[in-house]
OpenMM code with the backbone's topology and positions (N, CA, C; nanometers):
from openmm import Vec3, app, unit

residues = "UNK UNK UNK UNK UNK UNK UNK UNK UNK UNK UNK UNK UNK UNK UNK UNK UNK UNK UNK UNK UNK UNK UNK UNK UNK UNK UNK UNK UNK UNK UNK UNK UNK UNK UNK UNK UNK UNK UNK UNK UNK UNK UNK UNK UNK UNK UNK UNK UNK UNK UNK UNK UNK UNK UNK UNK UNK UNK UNK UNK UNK UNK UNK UNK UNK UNK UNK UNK UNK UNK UNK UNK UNK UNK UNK UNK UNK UNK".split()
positions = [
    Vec3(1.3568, 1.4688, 0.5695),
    Vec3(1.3323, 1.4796, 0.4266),
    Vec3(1.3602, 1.3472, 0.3566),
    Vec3(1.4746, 1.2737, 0.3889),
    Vec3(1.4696, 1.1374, 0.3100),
    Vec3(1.4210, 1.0418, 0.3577),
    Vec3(1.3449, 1.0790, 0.4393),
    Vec3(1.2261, 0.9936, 0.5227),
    Vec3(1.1191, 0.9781, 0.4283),
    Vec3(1.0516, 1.0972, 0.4030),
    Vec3(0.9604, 1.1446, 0.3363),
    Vec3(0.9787, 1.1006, 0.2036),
    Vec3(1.1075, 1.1197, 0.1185),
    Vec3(1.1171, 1.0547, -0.0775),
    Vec3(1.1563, 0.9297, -0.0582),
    Vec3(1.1496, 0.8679, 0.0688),
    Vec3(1.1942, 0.7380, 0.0710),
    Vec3(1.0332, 0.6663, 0.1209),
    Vec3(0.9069, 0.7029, 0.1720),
    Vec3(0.7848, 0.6711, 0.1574),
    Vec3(0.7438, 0.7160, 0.0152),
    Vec3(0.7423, 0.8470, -0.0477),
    Vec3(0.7498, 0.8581, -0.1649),
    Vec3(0.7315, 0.7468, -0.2842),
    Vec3(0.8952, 0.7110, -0.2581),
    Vec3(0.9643, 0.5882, -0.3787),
    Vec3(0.8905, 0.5020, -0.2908),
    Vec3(0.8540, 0.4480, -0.2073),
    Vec3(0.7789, 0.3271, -0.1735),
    Vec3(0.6215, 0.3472, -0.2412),
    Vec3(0.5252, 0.4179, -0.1968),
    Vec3(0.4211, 0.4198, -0.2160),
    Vec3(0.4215, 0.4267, -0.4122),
    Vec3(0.4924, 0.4994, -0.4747),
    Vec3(0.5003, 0.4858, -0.6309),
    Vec3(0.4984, 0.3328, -0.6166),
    Vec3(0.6208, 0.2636, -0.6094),
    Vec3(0.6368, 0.1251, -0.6192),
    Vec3(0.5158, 0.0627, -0.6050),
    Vec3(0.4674, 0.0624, -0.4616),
    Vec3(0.3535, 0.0019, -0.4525),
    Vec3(0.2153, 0.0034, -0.5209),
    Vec3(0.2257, 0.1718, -0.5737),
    Vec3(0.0911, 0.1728, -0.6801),
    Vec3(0.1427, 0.0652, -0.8124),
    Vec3(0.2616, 0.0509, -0.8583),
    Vec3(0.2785, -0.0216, -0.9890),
    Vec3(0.2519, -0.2044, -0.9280),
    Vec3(0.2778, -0.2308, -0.8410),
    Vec3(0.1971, -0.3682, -0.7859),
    Vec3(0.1379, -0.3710, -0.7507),
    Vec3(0.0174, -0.2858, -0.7956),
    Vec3(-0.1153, -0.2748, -0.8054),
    Vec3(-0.1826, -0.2600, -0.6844),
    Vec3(-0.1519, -0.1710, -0.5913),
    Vec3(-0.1808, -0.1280, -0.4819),
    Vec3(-0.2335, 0.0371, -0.5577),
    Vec3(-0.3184, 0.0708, -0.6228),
    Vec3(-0.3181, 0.1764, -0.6642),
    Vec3(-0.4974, 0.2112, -0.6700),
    Vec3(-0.5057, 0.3284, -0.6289),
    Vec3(-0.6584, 0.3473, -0.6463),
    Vec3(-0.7338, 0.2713, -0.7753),
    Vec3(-0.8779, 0.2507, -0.7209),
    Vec3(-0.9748, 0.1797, -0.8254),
    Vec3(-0.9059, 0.0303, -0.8433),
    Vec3(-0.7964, -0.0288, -0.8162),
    Vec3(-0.7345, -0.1893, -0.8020),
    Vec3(-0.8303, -0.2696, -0.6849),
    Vec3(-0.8651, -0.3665, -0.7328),
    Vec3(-0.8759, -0.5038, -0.6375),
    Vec3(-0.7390, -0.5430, -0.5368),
    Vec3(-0.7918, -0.5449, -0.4453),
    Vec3(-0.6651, -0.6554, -0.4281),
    Vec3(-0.7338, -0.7854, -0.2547),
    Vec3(-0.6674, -0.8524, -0.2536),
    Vec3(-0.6893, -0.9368, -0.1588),
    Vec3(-0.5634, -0.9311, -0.0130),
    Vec3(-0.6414, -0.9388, 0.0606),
    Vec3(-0.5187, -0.8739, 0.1599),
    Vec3(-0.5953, -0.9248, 0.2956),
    Vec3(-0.5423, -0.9654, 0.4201),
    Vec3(-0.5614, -1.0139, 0.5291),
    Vec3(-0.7162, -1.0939, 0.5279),
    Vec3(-0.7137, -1.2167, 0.3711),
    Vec3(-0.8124, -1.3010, 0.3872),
    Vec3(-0.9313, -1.1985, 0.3482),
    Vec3(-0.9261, -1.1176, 0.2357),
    Vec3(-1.0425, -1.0539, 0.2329),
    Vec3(-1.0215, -1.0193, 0.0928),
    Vec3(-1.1294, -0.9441, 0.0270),
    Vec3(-1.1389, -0.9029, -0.0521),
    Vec3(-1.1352, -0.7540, -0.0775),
    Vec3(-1.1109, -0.6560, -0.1308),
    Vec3(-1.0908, -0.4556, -0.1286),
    Vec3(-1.0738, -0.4513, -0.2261),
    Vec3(-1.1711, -0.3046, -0.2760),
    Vec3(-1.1815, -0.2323, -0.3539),
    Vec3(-1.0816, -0.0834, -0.3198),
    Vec3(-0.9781, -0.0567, -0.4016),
    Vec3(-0.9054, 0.0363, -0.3279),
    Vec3(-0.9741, 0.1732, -0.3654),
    Vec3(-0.9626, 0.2588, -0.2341),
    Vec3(-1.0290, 0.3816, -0.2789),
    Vec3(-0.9067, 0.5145, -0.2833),
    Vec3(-0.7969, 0.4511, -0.2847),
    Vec3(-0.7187, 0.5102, -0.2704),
    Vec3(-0.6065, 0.5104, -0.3140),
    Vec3(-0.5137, 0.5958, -0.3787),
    Vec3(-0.3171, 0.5017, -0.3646),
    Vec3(-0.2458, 0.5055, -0.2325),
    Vec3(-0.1680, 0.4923, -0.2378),
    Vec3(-0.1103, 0.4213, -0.0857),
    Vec3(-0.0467, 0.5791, -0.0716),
    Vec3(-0.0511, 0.6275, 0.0889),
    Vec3(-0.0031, 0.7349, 0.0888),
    Vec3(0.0791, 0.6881, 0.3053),
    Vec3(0.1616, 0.7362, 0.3045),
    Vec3(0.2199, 0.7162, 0.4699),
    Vec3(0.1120, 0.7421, 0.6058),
    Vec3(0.1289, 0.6557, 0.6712),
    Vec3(0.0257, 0.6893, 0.8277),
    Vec3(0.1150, 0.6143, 0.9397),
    Vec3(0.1488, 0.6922, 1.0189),
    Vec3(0.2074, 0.6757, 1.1182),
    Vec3(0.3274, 0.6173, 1.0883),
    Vec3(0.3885, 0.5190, 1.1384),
    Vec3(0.5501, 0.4434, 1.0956),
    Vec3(0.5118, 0.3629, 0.9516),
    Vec3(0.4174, 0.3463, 0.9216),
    Vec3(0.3781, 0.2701, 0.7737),
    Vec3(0.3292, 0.3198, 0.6676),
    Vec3(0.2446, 0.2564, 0.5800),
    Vec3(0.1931, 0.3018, 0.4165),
    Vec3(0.0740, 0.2308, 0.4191),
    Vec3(-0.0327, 0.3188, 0.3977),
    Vec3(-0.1674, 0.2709, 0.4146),
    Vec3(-0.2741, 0.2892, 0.3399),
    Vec3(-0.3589, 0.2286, 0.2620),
    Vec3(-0.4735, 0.2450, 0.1475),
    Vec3(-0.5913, 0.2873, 0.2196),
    Vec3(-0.6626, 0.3493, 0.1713),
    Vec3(-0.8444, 0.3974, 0.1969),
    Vec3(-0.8803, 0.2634, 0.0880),
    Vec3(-0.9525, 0.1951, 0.1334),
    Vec3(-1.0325, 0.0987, 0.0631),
    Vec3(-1.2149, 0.0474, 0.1165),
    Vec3(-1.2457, -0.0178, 0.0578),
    Vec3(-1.3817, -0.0715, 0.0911),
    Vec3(-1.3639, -0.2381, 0.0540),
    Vec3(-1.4628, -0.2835, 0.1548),
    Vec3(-1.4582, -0.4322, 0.2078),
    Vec3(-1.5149, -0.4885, 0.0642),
    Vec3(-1.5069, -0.5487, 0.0199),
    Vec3(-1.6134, -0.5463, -0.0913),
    Vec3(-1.7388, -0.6570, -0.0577),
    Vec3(-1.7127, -0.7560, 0.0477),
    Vec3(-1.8263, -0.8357, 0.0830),
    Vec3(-1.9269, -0.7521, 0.1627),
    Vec3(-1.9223, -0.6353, 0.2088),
    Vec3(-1.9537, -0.5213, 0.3402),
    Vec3(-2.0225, -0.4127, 0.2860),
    Vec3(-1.9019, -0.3840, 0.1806),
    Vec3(-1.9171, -0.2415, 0.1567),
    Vec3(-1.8817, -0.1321, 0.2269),
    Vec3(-1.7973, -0.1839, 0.3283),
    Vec3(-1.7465, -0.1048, 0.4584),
    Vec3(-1.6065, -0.0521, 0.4115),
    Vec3(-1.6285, 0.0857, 0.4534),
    Vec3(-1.4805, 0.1753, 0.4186),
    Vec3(-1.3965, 0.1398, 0.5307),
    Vec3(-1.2398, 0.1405, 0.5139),
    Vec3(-1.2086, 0.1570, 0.6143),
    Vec3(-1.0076, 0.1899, 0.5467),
    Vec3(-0.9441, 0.2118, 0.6446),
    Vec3(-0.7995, 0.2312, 0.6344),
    Vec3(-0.7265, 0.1242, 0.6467),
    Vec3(-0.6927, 0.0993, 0.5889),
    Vec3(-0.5465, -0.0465, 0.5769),
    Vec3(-0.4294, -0.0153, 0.5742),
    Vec3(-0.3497, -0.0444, 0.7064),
    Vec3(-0.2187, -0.0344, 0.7431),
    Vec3(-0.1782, -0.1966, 0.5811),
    Vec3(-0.0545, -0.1363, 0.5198),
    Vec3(-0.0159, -0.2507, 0.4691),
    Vec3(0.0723, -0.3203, 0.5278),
    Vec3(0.0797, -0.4763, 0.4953),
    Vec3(0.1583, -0.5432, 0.6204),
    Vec3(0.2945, -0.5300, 0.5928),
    Vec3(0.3719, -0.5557, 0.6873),
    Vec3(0.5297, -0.5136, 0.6638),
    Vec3(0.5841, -0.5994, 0.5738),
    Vec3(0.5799, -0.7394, 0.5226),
    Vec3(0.6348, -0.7766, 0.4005),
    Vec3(0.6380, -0.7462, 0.2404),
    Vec3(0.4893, -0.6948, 0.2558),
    Vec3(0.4677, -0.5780, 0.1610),
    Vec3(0.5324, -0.5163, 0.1418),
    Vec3(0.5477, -0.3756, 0.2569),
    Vec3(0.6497, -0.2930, 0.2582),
    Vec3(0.7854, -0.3635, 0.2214),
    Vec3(0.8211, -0.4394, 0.2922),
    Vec3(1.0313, -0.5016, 0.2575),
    Vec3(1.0180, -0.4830, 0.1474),
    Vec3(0.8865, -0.5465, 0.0238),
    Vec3(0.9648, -0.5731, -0.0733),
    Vec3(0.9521, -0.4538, -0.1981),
    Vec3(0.9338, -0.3584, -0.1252),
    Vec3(0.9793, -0.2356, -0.1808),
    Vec3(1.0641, -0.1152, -0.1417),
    Vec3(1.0983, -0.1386, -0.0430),
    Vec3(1.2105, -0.0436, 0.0337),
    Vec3(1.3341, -0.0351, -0.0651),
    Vec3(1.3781, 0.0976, -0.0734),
    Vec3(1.4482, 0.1249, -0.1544),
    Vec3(1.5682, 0.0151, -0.1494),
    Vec3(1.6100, -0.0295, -0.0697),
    Vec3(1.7343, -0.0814, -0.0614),
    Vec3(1.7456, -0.2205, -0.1076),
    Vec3(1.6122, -0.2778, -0.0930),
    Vec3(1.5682, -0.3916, -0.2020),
    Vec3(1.5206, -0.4145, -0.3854),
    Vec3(1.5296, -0.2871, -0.3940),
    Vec3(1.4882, -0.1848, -0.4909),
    Vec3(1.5976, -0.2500, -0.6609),
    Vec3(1.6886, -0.2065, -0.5907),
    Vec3(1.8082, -0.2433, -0.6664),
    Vec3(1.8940, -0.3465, -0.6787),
    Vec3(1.8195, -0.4620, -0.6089),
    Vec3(1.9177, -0.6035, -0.6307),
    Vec3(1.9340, -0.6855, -0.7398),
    Vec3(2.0638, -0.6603, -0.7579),
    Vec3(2.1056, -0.7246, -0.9035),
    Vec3(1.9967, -0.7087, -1.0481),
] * unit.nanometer
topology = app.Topology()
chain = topology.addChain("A")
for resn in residues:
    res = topology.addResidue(resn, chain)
    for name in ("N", "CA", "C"):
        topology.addAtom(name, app.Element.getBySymbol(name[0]), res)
């Protein structure tokens, strides 16, 4: 269970830095249209987006520095 409100409080976080459905963002040298908000997949937090040079859908693991800098425990520094 605090597995789960602890992806929770991450994925909120991450929609407010604009990781949030209908957002642009640029990510592994590319360009995405997000089709999604960030919701958990497998050990990580991952968007439904489209390529936007493509037009190709696809799933995006987000990369783990991403993640650090919203983990709860970074959350609250000073």
């Amino acid at each position: 269970m605090d597995r789960d409100n602890g992806f929770s409080e991450m994925c909120d976080r991450l929609k407010q830095l604009g990781y949030a459905e209908s957002r642009q963002i640029r990510i592994y040298g590319q360009e995405f249209e997000l089709l999604s908000n960030p919701f958990p997949q497998g050990r990580g937090i991952a968007v439904k987006a489209v390529l936007r040079r493509t037009m190709e859908a696809r799933i995006l693991q987000l990369p783990l520095p991403v993640l650090q800098m919203v983990q709860p425990h970074h959350a609250g520094h000073k």
